[in-house]
VOLUM-950028 format. One record per residue (C-alpha): x, y, z; residue number from 1. Coordinates in pm, whole numbers, plus 50000, padded with zeros to 5 digits. Example, Ala and Ser with C-alpha at 12.3 -4.5 7.8 and 13.67 -1.06 7.14 Angstrom:
      xx      yy      zz   num
   51230   49550   50780     1
   51367   49894   50714     2
***
This chain:
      xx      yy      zz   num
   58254   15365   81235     1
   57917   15150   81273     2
   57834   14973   80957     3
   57488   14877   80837     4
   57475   14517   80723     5
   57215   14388   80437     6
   56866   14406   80580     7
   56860   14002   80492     8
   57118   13932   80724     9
   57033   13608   80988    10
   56983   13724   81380    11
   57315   13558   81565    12
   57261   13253   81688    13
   57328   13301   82033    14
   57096   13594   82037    15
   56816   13280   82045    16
   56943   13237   82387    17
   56845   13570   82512    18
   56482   13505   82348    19
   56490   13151   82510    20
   56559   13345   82808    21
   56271   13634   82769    22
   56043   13320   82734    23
   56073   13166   83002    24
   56099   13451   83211    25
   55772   13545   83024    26
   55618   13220   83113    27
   55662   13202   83500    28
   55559   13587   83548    29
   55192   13495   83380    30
   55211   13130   83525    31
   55272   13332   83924    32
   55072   13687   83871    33
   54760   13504   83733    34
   54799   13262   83984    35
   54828   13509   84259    36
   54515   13725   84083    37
   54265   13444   84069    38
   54363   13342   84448    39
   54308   13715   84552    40
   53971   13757   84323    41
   53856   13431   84465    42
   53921   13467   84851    43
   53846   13835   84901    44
   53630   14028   84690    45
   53492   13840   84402    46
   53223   14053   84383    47
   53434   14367   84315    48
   53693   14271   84133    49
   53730   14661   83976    50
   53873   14706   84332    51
   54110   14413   84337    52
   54244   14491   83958    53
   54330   14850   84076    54
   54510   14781   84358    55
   54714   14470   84223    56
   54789   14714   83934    57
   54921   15034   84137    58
   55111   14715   84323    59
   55255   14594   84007    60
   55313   14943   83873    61
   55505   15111   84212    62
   55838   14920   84191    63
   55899   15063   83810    64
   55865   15363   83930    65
   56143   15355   84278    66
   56363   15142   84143    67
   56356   15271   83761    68
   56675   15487   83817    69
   56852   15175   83981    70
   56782   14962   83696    71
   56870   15219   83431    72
   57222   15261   83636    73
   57265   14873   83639    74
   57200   14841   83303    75
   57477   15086   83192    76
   57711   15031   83423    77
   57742   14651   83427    78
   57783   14367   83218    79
   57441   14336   83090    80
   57449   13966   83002    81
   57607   13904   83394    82
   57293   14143   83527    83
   57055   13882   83331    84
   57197   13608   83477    85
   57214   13721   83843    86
   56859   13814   83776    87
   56751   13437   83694    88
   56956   13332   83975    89
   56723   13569   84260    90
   56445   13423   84076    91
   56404   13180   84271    92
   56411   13328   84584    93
   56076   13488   84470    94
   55911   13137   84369    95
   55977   13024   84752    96
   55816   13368   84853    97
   55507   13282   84596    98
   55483   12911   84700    99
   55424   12994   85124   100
   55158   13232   84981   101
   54966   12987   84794   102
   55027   12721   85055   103
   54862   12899   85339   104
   54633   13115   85122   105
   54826   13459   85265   106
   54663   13723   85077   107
   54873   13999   85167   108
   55131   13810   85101   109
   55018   13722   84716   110
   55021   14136   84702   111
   55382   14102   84828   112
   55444   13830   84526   113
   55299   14077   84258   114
   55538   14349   84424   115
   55840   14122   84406   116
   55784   14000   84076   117
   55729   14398   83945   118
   56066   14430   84112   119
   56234   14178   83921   120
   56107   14287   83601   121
   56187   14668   83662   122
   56563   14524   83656   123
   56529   14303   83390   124
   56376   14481   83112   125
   56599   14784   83059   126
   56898   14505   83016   127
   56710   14263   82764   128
   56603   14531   82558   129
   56934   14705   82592   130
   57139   14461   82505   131
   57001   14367   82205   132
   57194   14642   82000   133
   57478   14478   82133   134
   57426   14137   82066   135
   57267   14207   81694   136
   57390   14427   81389   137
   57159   14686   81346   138
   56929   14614   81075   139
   56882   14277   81239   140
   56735   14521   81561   141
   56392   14560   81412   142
   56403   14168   81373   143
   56501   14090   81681   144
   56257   14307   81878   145
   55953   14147   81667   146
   56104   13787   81825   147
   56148   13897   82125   148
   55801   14025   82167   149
   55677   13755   81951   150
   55825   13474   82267   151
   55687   13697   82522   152
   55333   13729   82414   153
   55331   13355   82326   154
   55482   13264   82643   155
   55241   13484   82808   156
   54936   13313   82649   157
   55077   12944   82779   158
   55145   13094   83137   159
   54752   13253   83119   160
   54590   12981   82980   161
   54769   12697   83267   162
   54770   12935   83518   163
   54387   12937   83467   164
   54333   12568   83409   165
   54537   12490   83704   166
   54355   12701   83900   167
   54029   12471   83904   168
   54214   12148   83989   169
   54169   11993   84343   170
   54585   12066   84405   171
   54701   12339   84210   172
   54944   12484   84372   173
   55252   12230   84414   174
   55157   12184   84043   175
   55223   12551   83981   176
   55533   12565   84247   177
   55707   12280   84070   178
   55625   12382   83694   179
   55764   12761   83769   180
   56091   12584   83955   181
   56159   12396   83591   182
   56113   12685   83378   183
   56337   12901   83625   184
   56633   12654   83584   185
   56573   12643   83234   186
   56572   12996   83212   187
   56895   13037   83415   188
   57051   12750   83144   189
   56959   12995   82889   190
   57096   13267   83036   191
   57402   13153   83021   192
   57454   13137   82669   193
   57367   13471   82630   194
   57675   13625   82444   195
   57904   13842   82677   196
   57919   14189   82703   197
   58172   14474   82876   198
   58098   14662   83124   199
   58006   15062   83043   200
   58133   15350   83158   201
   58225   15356   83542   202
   58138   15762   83536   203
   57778   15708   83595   204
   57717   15839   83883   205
   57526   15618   84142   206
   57121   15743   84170   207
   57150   15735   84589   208
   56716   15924   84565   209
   56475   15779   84373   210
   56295   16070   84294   211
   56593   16270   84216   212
   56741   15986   83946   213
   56370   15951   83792   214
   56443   16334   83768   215
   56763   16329   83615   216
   56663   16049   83410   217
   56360   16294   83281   218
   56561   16526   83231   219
   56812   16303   83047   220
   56493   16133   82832   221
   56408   16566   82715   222
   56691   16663   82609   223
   56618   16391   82294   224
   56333   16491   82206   225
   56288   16202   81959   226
   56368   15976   82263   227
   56102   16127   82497   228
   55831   16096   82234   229
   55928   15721   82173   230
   55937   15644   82508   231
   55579   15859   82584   232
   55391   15639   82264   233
   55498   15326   82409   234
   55376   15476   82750   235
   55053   15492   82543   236
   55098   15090   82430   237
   55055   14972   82792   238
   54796   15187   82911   239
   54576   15076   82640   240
   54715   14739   82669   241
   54593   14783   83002   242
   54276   14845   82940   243
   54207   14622   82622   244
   54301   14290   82843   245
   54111   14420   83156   246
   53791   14540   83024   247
   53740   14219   82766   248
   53710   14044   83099   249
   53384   14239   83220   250
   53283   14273   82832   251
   53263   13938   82782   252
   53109   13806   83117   253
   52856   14121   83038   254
   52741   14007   82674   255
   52875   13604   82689   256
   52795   13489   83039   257
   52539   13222   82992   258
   52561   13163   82639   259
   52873   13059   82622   260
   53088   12809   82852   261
   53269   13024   83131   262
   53623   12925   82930   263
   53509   13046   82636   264
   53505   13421   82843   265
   53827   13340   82983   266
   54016   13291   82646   267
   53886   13623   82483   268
   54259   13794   82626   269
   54408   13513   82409   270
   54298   13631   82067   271
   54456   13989   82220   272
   54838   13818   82231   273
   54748   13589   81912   274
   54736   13913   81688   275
   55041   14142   81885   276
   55243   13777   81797   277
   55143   13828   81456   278
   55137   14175   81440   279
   55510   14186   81589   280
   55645   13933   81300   281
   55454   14141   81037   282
   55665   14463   81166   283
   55965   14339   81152   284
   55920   14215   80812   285
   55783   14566   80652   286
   56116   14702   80881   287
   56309   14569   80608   288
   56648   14571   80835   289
   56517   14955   80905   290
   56388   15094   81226   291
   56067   15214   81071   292
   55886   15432   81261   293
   55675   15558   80975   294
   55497   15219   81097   295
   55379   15303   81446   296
   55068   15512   81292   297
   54907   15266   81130   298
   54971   15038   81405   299
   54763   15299   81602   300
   54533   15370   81299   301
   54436   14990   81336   302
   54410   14988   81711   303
   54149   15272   81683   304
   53945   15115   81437   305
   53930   14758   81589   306
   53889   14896   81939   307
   53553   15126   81800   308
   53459   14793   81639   309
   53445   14629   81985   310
   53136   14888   82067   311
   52927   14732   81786   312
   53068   14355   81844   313
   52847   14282   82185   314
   52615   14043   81994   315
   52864   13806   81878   316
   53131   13611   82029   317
   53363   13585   81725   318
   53320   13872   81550   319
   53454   14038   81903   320
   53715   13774   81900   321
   53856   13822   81568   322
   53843   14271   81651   323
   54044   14159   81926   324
   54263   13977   81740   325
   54354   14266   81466   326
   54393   14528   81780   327
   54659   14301   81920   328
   54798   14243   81573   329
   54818   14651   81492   330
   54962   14642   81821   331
   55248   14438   81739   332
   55302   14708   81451   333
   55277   15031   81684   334
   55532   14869   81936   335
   55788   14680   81753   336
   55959   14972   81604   337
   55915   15263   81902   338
   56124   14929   82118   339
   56376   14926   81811   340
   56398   15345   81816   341
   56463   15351   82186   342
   56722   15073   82207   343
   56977   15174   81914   344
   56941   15558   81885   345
   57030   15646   82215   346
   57423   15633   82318   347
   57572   15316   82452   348
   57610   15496   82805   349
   57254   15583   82815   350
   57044   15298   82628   351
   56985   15161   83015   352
   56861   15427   83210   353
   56676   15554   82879   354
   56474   15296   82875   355
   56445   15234   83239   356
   56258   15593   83217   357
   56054   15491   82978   358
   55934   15154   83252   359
   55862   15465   83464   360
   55673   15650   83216   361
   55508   15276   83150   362
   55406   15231   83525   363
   55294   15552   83576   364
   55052   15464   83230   365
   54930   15139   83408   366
   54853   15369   83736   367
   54653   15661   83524   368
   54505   15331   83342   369
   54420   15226   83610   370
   54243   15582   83802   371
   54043   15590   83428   372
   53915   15272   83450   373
   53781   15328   83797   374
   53657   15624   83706   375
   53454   15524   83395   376
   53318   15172   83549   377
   53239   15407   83902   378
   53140   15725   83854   379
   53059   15739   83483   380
   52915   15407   83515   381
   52991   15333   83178   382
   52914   14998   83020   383
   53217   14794   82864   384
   53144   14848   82509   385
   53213   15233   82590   386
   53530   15201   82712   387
   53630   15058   82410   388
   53462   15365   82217   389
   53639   15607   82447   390
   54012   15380   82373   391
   53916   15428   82016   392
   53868   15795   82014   393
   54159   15845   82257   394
   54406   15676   81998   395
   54307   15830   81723   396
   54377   16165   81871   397
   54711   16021   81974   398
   54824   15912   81615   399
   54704   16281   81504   400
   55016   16405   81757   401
   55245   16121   81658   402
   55192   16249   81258   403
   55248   16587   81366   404
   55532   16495   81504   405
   55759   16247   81255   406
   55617   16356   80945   407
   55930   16257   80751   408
   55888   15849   80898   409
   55522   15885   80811   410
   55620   16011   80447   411
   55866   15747   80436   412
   55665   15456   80528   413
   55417   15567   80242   414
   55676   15616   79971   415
   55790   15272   80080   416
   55400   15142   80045   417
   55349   15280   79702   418
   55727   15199   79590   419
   55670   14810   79676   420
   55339   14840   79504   421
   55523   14885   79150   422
   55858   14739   79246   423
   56053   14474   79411   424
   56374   14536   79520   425
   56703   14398   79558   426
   56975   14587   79718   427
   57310   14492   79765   428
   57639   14635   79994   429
   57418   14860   80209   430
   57691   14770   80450   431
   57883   15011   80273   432
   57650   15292   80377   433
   57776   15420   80702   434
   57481   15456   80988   435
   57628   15707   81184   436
   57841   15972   81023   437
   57905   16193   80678   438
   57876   16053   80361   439
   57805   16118   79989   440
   57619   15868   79758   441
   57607   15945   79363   442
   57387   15701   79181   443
   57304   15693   78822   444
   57002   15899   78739   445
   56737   15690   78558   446
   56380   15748   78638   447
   56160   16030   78802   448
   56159   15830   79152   449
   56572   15799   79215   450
   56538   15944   79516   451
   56266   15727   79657   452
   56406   15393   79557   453
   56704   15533   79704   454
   56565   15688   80017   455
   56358   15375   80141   456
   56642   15113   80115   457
   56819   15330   80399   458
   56815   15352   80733   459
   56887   15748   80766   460
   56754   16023   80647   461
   56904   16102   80304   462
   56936   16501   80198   463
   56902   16493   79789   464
   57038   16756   79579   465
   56739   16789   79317   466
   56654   17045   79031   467
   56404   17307   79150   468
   56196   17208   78892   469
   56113   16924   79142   470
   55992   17175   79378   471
   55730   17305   79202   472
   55554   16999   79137   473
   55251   17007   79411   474
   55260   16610   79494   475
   55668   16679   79534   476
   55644   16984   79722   477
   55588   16877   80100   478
   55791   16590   80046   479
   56088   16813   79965   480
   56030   17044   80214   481
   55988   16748   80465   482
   56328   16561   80369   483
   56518   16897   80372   484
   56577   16864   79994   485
   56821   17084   79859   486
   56775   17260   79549   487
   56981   17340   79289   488
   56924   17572   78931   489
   57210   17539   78669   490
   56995   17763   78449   491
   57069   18052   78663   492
   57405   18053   78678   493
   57709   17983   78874   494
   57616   18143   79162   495
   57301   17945   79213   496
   57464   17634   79190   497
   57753   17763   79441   498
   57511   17805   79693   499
   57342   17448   79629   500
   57712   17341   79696   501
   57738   17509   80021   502
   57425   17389   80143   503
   57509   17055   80098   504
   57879   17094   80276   505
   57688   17211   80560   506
   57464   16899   80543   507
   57763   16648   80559   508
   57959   16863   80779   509
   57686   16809   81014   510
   57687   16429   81011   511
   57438   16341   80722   512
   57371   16187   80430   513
   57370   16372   80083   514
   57280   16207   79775   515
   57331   16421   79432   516
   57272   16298   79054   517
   57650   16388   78923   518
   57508   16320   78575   519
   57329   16617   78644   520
   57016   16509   78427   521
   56766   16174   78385   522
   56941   15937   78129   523
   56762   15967   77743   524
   56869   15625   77604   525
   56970   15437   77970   526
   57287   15439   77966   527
   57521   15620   78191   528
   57615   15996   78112   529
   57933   16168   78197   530
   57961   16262   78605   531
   58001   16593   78653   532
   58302   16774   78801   533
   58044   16977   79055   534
   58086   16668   79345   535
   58471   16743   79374   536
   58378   17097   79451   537
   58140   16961   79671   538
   58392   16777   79856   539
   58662   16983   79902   540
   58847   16941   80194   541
   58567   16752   80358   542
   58682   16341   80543   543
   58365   16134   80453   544
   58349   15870   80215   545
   58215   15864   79853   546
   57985   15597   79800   547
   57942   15501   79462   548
   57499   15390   79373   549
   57420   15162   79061   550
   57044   15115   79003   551
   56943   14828   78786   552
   56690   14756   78544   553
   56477   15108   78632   554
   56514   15171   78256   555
   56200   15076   78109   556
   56019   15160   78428   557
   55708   15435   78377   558
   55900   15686   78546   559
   56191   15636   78285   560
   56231   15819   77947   561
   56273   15500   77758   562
   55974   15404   77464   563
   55729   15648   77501   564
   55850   15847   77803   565
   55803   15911   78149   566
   55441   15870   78236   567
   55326   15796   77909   568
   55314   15389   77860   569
   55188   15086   78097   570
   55397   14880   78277   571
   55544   14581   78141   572
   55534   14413   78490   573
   55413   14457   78834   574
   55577   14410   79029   575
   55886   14560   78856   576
   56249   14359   78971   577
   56502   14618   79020   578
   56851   14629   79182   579
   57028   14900   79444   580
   57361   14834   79430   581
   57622   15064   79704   582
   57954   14969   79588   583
   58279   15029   79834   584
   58326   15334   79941   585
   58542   15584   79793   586
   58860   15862   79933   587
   58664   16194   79939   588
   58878   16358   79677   589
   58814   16097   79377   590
   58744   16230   79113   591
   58402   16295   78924   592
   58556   16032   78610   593
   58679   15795   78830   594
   58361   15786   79026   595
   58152   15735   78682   596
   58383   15428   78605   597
   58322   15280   78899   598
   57985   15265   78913   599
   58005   15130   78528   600
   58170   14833   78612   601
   57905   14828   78955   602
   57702   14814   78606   603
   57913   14548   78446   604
   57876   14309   78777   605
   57543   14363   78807   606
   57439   14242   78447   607
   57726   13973   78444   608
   57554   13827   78737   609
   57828   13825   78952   610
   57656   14027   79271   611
***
């Protein structure tokens, strides 16, 4: 069974090496494609570069799309870490291909560079971003995606920024040729301290059609429907991505041009991987060891807002600077955790070709990105500063789906806001919580708000047994509905309660998480009441674990009964220090009193100082 670790716990170090790796992979693609760009914009059609953007773009975005079954099959089939390193080792095949282009100014063959470089990428990105469930224990996954993107944004920005100053030197290209040689070996060196990992299942079957394995892999991707709407948001990422980075370029030689030094319009993308840097850390942060993705709405709430700012930002530099900087940085909130979602839900067997779909669905973005933007600048004849109106607009309808659609993350995420408002919170042996599988957890009741404390310091989905009382309670009532809440009525008898009984059975005998109260009431004085015998019923015949919940210092809270009760007194402290404590888990047919004495010496520890 897959255990969850403590959402503190380090990222391995040799999962550094894969990062090490990203980055310098990062750092040659920029240093070669805007190389290859500003040679193509320069000797052919500098004054339409709309034309030359959309063609290098449906040439960037057609390998994705024929090879995307291929590199899903590769990446489950094979030893992902062995893929990764034959991939750095054909890299430099690519460089010789990109350094006769330069050298005789071959045009078509820069378009052939772009294509061979989309190639290499359509291989490698299913396997990083597979392998990093792998490689990392899962709360560390949220983590570990906000590094990765963090080195390739970062990277990216270095490989822009000398790929454009090296540009306007007398001899740029053996400069270029011999920097993207050293950061190829270097890459391959890190490569090969990526940790090992087994091959998967040989029973994939080979995809001899494209279009029939982009198919099946559709097919594959809608049959999880959480999957599919994952991997369609972070379609959305890259197509406005897309058009953020290539519009600021016409924005700002619209509005700056002449005012400003030429390299001050040439930086503005910059600010754009400055914030999703930032933005990425910041997610996995408020991830808290969780794949949150309550998160991605705001991140897309925030890329709305800042985008619409953009339309009012044409008479200043900076202020359109720093709006391009908090797009990026809600950016790096929307994408961090729809990456995390797609690489550890899906099975082991299927993370690669998952997410090789969804650098299908990703191209094909880029491609409609790229038909919109013609279409706008073209026919509409739109100025800049509207395009980044009609991005704004689009994304806000966009989130309005996405809520629609996860309203339990959403409710989540918000419970989690307003929680850490009040509270901070230490919890301890969430490794004891299983992440896949049946289980029941039985804290001690103390305050109105149990079940969020409990409910945001774990990864899944928790189903509470709660008094109907809660039910009726309007700010309660959605949220119970929402979370599946199951409610229970001692004051109407047996058979009431019975049923609430049944209805959680069903709930752990289909793989989740139940939580009940076995004190059966909120504590009066703080202390710990008697469990109740109604959680052996409960588990009766059933093979999941028991696992015993101590919550700490909540007495005294304003949602407790202690002074002058819930609701009725001001807070001693904000915020308030409390500890979640998931002791070891228990045989399913402990009993109710042996349970209770358990979690009073969980008590015992806890105030003893000895956890």
């Amino acid at each position: 069974m897959k255990k969850n670790l403590n959402p503190k716990t380090p990222l391995p170090g040799r999962f550094y090496a894969l990062a090490a790796t990203q980055a310098f992979a990062s750092l040659n693609h920029e240093l070669i494609i805007r190389f290859a760009e500003l040679f193509i914009i320069a000797g052919w059609a500098i004054t339409q570069p709309h034309d030359i953007i959309f063609i290098a773009t449906l040439v960037f975005a057609v390998p994705y799309i024929i090879f995307g079954p291929l590199a899903g099959y590769v990446a489950d089939r094979f030893s992902k870490s062995k893929v990764i390193i034959i991939l750095k080792v054909i890299e430099p095949a690519i460089l010789l291909v990109a350094s006769h282009a330069f050298t005789t100014n071959n045009i078509n063959l820069m378009f052939v560079v772009l294509f061979l470089f989309a190639t290499h990428n359509a291989f490698f990105n299913p396997v990083k971003l597979s392998i990093i469930p792998e490689i990392c224990p899962t709360p560390a996954i949220s983590k570990a995606n906000a590094w990765i993107q963090v080195t390739i944004f970062f990277f990216l920005m270095i490989g822009y920024c000398t790929a454009s100053y090296l540009f306007t030197e007398t001899s740029p290209t053996t400069i270029i040729v011999f920097i993207a040689v050293g950061v190829s070996v270097l890459g391959l060196i890190s490569a090969i301290f990526i940790p090992e990992t087994k091959s998967s299942s040989k029973d994939i079957p080979f995809p001899f059609e494209p279009v029939s394995g982009i198919i099946k892999n559709i097919i594959l991707l809608s049959q999880r429907k959480s999957h599919l709407l994952a991997s369609t948001t972070s379609c959305y990422f890259w197509v406005f991505g897309w058009l953020l980075n290539f519009n600021i370029f016409f924005y700002g030689r619209s509005y700056f041009t002449g005012i400003y030094d030429p390299i001050y319009v040439y930086i503005l993308p910059v600010f754009i991987g400055l914030g999703i840097l930032f933005g990425s850390l910041l997610s996995g942060r408020w991830s808290e060891g969780k794949i949150e993705l309550g998160l991605v709405p705001l991140g897309g709430a925030g890329m709305a807002f800042f985008s619409i700012c953009l339309f009012f930002s044409t008479g200043s530099y900076w202020f359109t600077a720093a709006f391009l900087f908090f797009s990026g940085l809600f950016g790096g909130v929307f994408i961090v955790p729809l990456l995390s979602y797609l690489e550890y839900h899906p099975e082991k067997n299927e993370r690669g070709r998952i997410l090789a779909t969804t650098g299908v669905f990703n191209a094909l973005g880029l491609a409609v990105g790229a038909v919109a933007f013609q279409y706008l600048v073209f026919h509409l004849k739109l100025p800049p500063e509207y395009i980044f109106l009609f991005m704004g607009i689009v994304t806000i309808f966009v989130i309005y789906i996405m809520i629609l659609k996860i309203p339990r993350f959403i409710m989540r995420f918000a419970a989690w806001m307003l929680v850490h408002t009040f509270y901070r919170i230490r919890v301890v042996g969430i490794e004891n919580v299983p992440y896949r599988g049946p289980a029941l957890l039985t804290p001690n009741h103390v305050s109105f708000i149990d079940f969020l404390l409990v409910g945001i310091t774990i990864q899944r989905f928790v189903k509470f047994v709660m008094l109907q009382a809660f039910f009726e309670i309007p700010i309660f009532k959605d949220l119970c509905k929402a979370y599946e809440t199951i409610p229970i009525n001692p004051q109407e008898g047996r058979a009431s309660v019975t049923k609430s009984i049944q209805k959680s059975r069903e709930k752990l005998l289909a793989g989740e998480v139940v939580c009940i109260f076995p004190e059966g009431k909120l504590t009066r004085d703080g202390e710990i009441d008697t469990f109740k015998p109604g959680m052996e019923s409960l588990m009766e015949g059933l093979d999941c674990p028991i696992i015993p919940v101590y919550q700490h210092n909540i007495w005294g809270s304003i949602f407790s009964y202690e002074g002058a009760g819930i609701g009725k007194k001001w807070p001693k402290e904000i915020p308030h220090h409390v500890t979640i404590y998931y002791g070891t888990p228990l045989p399913p047919n402990t009993k109710a009193a042996e349970v209770e004495r358990i979690v009073k010496q969980m008590e015992e520890e806890v105030k003893q100082g000895k956890i």
